[in-house]
VOBA-1610 file (N, C-alpha, C; in pm, whole numbers, padded with zeros to 5 digits, always signed):
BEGIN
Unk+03995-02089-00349Unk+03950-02123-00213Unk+03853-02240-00221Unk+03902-02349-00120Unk+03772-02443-00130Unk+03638-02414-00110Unk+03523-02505-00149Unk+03359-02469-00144Unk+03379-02488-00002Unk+03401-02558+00054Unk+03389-02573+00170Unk+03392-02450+00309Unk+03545-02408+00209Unk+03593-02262+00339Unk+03491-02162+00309Unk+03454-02141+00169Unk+03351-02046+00133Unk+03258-02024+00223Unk+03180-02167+00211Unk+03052-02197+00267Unk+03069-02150+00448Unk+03194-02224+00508Unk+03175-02136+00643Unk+03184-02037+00667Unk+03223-01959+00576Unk+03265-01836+00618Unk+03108-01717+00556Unk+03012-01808+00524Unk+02913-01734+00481Unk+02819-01677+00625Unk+02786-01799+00712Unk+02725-01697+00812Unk+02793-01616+00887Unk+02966-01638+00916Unk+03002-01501+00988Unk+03004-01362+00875Unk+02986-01377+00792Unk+02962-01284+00692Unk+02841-01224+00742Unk+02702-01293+00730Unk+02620-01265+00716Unk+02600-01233+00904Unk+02660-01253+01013Unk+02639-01182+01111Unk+02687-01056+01067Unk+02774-01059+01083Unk+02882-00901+01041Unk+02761-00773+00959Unk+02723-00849+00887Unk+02620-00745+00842Unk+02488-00698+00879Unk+02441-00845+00960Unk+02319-00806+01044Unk+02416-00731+01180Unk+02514-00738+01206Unk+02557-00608+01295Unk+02568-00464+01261Unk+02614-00457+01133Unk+02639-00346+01090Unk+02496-00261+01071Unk+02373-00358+01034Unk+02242-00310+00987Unk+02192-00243+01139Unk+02234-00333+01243Unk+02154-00315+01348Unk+02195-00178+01411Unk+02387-00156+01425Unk+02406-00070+01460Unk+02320+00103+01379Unk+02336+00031+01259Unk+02280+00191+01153Unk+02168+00179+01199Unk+02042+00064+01231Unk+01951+00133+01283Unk+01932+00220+01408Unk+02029+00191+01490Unk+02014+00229+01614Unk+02075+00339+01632Unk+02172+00412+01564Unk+02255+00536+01540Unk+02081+00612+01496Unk+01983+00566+01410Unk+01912+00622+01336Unk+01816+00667+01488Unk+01787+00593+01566Unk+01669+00556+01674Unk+01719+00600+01794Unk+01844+00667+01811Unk+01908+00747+01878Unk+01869+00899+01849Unk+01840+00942+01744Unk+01768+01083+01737Unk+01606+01061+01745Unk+01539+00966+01760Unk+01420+01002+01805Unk+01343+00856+01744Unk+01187+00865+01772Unk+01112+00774+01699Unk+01077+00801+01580Unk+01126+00677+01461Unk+01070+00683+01320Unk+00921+00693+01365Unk+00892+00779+01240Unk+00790+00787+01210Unk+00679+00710+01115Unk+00736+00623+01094Unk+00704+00509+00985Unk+00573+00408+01074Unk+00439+00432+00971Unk+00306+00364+00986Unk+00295+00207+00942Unk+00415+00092+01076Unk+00407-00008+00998Unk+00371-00119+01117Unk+00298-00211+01081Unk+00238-00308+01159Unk+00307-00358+01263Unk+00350-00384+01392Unk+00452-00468+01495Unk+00369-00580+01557Unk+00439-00655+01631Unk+00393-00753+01726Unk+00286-00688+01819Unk+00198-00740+01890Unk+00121-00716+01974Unk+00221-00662+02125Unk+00184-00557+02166Unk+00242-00530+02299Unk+00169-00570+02385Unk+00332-00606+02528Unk+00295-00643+02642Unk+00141-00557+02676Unk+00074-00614+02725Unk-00020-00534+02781Unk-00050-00482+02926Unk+00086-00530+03018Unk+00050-00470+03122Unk+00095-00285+03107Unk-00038-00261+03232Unk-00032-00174+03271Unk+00036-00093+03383Unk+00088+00055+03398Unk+00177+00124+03484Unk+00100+00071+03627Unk+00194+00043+03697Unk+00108+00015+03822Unk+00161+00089+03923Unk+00247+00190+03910Unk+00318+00258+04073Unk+00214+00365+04058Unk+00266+00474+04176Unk+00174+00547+04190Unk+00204+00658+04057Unk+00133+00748+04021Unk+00152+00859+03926Unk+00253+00923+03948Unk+00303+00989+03878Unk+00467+01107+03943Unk+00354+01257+03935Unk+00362+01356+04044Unk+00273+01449+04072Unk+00407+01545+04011Unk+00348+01665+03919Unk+00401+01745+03843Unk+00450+01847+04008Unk+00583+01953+03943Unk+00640+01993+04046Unk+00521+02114+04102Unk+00468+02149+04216Unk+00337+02280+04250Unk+00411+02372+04138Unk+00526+02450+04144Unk+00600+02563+04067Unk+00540+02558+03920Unk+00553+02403+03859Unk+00493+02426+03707Unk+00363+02351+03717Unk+00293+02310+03774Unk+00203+02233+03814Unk+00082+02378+03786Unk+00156+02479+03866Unk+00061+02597+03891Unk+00039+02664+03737Unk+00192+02692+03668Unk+00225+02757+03571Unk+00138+02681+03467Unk+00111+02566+03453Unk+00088+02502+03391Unk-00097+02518+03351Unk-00128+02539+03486Unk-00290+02573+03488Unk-00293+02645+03463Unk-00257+02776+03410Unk-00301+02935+03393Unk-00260+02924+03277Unk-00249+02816+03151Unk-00194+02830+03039Unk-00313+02773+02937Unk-00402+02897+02887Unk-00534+02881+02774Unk-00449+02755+02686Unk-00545+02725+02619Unk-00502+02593+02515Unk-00626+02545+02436Unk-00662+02565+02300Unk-00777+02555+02197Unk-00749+02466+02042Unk-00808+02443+01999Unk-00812+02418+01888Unk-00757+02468+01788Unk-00655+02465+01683Unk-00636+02602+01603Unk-00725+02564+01520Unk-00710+02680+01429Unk-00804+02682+01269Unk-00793+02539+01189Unk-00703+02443+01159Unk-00691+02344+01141Unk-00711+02232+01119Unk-00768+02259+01280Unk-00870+02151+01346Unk-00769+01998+01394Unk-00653+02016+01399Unk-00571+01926+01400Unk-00449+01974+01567Unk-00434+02046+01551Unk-00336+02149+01619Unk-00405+02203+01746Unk-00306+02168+01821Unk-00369+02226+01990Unk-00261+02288+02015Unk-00297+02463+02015Unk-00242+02616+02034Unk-00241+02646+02200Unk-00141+02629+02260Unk-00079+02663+02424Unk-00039+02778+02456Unk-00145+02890+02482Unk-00059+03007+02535Unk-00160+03099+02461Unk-00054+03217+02423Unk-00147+03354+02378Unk-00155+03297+02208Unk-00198+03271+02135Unk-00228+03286+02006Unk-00134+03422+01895Unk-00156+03483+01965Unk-00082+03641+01942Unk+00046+03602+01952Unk+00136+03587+02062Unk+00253+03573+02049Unk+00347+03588+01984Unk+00434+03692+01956Unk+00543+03713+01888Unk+00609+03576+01823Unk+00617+03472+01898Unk+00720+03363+01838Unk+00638+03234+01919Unk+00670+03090+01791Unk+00616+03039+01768Unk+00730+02901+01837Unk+00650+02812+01885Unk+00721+02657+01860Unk+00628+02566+01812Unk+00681+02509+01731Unk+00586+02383+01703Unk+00667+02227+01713Unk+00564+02163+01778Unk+00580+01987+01845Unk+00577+01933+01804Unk+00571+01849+01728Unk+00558+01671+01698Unk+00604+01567+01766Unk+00490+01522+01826Unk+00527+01436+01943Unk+00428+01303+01944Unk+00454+01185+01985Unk+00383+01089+02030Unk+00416+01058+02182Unk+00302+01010+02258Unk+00302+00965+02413Unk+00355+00877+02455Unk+00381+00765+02339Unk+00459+00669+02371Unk+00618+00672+02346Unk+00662+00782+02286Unk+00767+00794+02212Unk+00857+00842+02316Unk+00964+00730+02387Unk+01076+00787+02505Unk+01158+00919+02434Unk+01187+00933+02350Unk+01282+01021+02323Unk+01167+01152+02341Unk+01045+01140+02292Unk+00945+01259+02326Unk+00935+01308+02480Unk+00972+01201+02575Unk+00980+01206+02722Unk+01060+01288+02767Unk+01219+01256+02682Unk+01310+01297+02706Unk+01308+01440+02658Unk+01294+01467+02568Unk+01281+01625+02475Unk+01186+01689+02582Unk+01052+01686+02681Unk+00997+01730+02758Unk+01014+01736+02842Unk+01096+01638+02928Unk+01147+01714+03060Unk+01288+01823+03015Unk+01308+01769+02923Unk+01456+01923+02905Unk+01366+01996+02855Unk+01265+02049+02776Unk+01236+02178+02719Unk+01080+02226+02783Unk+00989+02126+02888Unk+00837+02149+02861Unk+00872+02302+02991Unk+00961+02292+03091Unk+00927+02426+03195Unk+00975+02531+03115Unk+01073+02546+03041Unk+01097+02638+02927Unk+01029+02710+02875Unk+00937+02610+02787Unk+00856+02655+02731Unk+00719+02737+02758Unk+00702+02649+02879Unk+00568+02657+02990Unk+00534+02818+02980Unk+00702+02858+03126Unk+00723+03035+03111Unk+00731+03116+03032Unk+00766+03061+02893Unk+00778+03159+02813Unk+00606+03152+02760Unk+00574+03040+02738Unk+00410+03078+02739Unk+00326+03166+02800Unk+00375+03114+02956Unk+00292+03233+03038Unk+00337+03388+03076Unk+00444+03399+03018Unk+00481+03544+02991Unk+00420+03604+02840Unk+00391+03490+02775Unk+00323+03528+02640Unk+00420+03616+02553Unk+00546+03524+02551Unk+00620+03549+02466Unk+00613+03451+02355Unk+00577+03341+02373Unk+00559+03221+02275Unk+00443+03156+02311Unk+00383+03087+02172Unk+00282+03005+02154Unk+00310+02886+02121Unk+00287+02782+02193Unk+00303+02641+02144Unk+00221+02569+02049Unk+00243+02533+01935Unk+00164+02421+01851Unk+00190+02285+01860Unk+00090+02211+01907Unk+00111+02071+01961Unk+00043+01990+01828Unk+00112+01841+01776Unk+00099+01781+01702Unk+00115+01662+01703Unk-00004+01588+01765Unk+00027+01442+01840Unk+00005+01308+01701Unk+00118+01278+01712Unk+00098+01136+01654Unk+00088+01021+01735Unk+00078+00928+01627Unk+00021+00768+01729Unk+00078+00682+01639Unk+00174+00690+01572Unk+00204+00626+01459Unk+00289+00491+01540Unk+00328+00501+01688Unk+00382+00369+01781Unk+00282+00267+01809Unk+00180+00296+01770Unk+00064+00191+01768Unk+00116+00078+01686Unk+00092+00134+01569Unk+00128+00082+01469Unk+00255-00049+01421Unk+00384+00040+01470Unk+00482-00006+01490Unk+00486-00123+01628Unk+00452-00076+01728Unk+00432-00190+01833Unk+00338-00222+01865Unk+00242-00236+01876Unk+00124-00304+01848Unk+00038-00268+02022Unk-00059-00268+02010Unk-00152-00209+02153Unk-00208-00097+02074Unk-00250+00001+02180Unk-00303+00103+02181Unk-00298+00266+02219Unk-00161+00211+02266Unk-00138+00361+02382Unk-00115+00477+02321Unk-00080+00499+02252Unk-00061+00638+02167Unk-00196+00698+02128Unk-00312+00597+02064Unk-00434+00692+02010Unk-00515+00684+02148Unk-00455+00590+02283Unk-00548+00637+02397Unk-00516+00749+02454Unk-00357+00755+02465Unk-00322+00882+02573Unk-00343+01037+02446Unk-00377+01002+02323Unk-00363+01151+02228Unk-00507+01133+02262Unk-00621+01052+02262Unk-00768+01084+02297Unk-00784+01137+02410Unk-00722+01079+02550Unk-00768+01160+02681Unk-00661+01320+02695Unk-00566+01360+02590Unk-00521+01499+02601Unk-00621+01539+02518Unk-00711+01518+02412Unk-00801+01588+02362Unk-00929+01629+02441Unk-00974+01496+02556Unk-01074+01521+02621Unk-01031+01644+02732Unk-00929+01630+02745Unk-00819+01748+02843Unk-00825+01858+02782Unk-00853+01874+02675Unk-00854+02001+02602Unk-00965+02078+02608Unk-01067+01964+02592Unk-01236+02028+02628Unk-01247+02054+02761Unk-01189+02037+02815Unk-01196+02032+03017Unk-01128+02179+03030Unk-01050+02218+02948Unk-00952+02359+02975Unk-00828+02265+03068Unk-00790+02150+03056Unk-00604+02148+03154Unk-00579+02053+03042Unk-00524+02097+02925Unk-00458+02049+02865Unk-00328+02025+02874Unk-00273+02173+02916Unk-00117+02173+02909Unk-00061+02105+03060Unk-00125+02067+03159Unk-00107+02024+03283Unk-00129+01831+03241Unk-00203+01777+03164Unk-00236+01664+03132Unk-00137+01626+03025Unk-00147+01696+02951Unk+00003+01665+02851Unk+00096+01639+02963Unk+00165+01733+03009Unk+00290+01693+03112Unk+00265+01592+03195Unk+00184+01565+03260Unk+00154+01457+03317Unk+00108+01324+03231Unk+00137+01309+03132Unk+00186+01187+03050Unk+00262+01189+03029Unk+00378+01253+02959Unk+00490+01246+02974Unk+00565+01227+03083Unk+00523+01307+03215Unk+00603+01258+03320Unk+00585+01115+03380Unk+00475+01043+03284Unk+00425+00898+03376Unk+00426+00829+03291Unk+00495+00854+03174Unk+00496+00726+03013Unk+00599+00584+03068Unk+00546+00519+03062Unk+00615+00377+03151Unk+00721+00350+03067Unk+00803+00298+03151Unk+00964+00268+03125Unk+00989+00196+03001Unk+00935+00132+02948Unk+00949+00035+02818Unk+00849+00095+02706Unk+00939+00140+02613Unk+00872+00159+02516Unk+00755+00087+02453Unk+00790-00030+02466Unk+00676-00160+02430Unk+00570-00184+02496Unk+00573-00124+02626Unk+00490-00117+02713Unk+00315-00044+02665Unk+00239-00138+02698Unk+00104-00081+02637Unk+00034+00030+02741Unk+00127+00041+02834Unk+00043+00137+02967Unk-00033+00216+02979Unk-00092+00268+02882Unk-00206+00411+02881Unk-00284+00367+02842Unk-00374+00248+02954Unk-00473+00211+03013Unk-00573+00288+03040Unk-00705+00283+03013Unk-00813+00356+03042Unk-00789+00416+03200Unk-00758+00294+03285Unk-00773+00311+03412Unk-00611+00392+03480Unk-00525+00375+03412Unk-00413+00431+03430Unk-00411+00597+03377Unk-00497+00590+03219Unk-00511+00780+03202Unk-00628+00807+03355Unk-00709+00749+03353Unk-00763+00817+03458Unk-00720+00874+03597Unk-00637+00796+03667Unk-00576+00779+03784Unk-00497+00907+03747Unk-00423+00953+03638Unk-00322+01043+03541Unk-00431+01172+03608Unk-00545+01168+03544Unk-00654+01258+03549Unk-00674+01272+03695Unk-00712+01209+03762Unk-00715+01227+03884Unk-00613+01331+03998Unk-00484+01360+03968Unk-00386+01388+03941Unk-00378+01593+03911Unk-00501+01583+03811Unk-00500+01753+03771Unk-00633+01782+03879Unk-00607+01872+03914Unk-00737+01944+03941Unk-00841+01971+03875Unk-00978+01920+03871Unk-01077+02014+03795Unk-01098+01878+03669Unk-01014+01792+03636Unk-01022+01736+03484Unk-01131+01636+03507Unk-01116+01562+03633Unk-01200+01405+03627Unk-01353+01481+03617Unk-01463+01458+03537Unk-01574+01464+03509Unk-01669+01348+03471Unk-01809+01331+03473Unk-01814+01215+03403Unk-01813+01207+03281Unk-01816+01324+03181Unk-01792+01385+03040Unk-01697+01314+03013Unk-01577+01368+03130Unk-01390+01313+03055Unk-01437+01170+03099Unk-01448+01135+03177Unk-01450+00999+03173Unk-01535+00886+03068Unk-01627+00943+02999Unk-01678+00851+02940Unk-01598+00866+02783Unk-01534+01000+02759Unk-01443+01037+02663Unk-01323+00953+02668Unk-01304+00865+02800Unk-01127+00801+02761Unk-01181+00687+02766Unk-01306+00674+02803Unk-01322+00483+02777Unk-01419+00461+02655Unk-01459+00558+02657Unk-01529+00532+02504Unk-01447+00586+02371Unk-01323+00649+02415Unk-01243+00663+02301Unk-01331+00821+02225Unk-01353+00870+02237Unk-01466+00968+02177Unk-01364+01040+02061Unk-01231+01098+02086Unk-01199+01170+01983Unk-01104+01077+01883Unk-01116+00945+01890Unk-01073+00870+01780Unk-01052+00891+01653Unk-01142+00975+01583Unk-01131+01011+01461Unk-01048+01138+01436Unk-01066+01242+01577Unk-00957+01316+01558Unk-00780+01266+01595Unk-00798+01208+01658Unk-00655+01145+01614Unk-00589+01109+01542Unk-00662+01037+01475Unk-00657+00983+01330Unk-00573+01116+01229Unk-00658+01180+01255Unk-00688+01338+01184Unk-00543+01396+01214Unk-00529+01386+01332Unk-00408+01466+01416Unk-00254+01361+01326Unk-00279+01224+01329Unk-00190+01134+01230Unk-00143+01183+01123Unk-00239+01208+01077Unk-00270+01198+00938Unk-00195+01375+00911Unk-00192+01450+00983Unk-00154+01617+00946Unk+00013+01550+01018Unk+00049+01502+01116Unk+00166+01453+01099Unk+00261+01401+00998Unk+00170+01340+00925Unk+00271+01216+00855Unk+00256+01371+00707Unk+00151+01419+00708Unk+00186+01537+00585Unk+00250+01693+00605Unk+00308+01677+00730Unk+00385+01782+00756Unk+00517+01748+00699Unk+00553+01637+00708Unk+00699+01609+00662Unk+00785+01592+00742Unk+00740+01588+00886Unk+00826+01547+01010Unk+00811+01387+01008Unk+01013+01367+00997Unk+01028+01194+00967Unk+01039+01130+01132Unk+00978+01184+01199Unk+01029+01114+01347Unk+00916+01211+01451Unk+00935+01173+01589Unk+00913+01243+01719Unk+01064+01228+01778Unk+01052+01340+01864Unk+00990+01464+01860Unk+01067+01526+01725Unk+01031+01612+01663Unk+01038+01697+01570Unk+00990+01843+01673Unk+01113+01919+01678Unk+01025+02071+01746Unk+01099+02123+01646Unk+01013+02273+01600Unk+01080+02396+01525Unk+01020+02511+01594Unk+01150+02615+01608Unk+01110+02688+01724Unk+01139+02819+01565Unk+01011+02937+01541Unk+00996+03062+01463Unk+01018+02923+01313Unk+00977+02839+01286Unk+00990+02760+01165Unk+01132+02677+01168Unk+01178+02746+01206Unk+01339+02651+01218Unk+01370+02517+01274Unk+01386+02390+01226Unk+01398+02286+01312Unk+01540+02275+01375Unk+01491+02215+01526Unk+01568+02231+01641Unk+01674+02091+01576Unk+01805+02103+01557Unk+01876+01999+01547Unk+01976+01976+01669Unk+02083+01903+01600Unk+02195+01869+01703Unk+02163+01829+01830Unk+02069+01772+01843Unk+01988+01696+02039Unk+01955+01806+02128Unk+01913+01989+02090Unk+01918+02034+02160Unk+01785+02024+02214Unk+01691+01964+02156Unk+01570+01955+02286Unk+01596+01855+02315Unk+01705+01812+02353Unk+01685+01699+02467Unk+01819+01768+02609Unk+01828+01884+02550Unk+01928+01937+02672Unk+01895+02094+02706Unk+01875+02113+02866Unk+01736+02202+02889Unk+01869+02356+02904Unk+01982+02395+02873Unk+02068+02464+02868Unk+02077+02509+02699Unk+02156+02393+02667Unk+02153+02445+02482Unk+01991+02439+02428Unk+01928+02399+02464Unk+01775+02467+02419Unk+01748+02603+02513Unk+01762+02625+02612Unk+01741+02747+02653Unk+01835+02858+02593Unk+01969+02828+02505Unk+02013+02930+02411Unk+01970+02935+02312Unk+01959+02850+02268Unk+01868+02836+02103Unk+01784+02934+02109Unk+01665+02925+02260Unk+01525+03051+02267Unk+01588+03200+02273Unk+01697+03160+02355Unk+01751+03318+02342Unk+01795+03367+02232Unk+01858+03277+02167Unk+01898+03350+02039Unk+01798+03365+01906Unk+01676+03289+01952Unk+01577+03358+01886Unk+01507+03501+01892Unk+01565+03552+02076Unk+01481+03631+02085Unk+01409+03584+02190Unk+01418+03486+02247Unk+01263+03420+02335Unk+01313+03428+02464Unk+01367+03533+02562Unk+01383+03548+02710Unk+01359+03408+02758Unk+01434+03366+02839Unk+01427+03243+02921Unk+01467+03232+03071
//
């Protein structure tokens, strides 16, 4: 073959394979966000600007009557009775759409079975999308659910980031002034305590902390849920039917 034909035929080569790379990444980024702690471009920095999405009264209510503490840990925020026969545990980041998605199919699920105190939730926030896209929003919105935690409406403030995580992943939106408005939103949360907690960043180091028990659990992505130790595969927390059999066939009334 001439040098010549060689030579053209080298960059459709070399597309062909940056296709093939791109598709395997994206088959990969289709089950959830890597979990990988690696530097990105600076994100857009605007902020969510519509109004908040108000959680439904039905779980809005359910949602307030649901205790939520510290575990032994010191990393782990425990939703429900402690006691509880059966267990789920989270791995989740705020910025992470597929975490969005896994919570509106499984968070009312879970909610009831909490407040029947059949199950206890273990929550495990990473921020590792910082990293990867550059801003801040992950160690802001995991700091103002911690200040949510000291307030007692954790599990009502969690959902209400998720239900208001702005449309673009890249998006830096969990704005001081945007968690607040979020806060504004629960009953009982806005204080000047919480408030000086999301602009002064106060539980920073536990986040960190909360990272850091992520990345050594061995969960390669968000969401990561395992419901009695078992991890949830095949996309069923992202579908609020085949996750509601999964609980049953644990045992977990739904």
């Amino acid at each position: 073959m001439p040098a010549t034909a060689r030579l053209s035929r080298q960059p459709r080569r070399r597309q062909v394979l940056a296709g093939s790379l791109a598709a395997g990444l994206l088959a990969v980024t289709l089950l959830g966000c890597a979990g990988a702690d690696e530097p990105g471009p600076a994100a857009a920095g605007s902020a969510a600007t519509a109004t908040p999405k108000t959680l439904p009264a039905a779980e809005a209510t359910t949602l307030s009557q649901l205790p939520a503490r510290l575990a032994a840990d010191g990393t782990t925020v425990l939703v429900g009775d402690p006691d509880a026969r059966h267990t789920v545990r989270v791995y989740a980041d705020f910025r992470c759409p597929y975490c969005a998605k896994s919570e509106a199919a499984t968070g009312e699920l879970l909610a009831s079975a909490a407040a029947r105190g059949e199950v206890r939730i273990e929550y495990t926030l990473a921020s590792f999308l910082d990293g990867r896209l550059g801003g801040s929003g992950s160690v802001k919105a995991a700091n103002a659910a911690r200040a949510a935690l000291e307030a007692g409406r954790f599990a009502e403030f969690h959902a209400a980031l998720f239900a208001n995580q702005p449309a673009e992943e890249s998006s830096d939106a969990f704005t001081d002034r945007f968690l607040l408005e979020l806060a504004s939103g629960v009953p009982g949360l806005r204080s000047d305590g919480f408030d000086r907690a999301v602009e002064g960043v106060t539980y920073r180091d536990w986040v960190g902390q909360a990272q850091d028990a992520f990345r050594a659990s061995g969960a390669t992505g968000t969401p990561t849920v395992l419901v009695d130790g078992e991890k949830v595969a095949g996309g069923a927390q992202y579908d609020r039917a085949a996750f509601a059999e999964l609980l049953e066939r644990a045992g977990i009334p739904t």
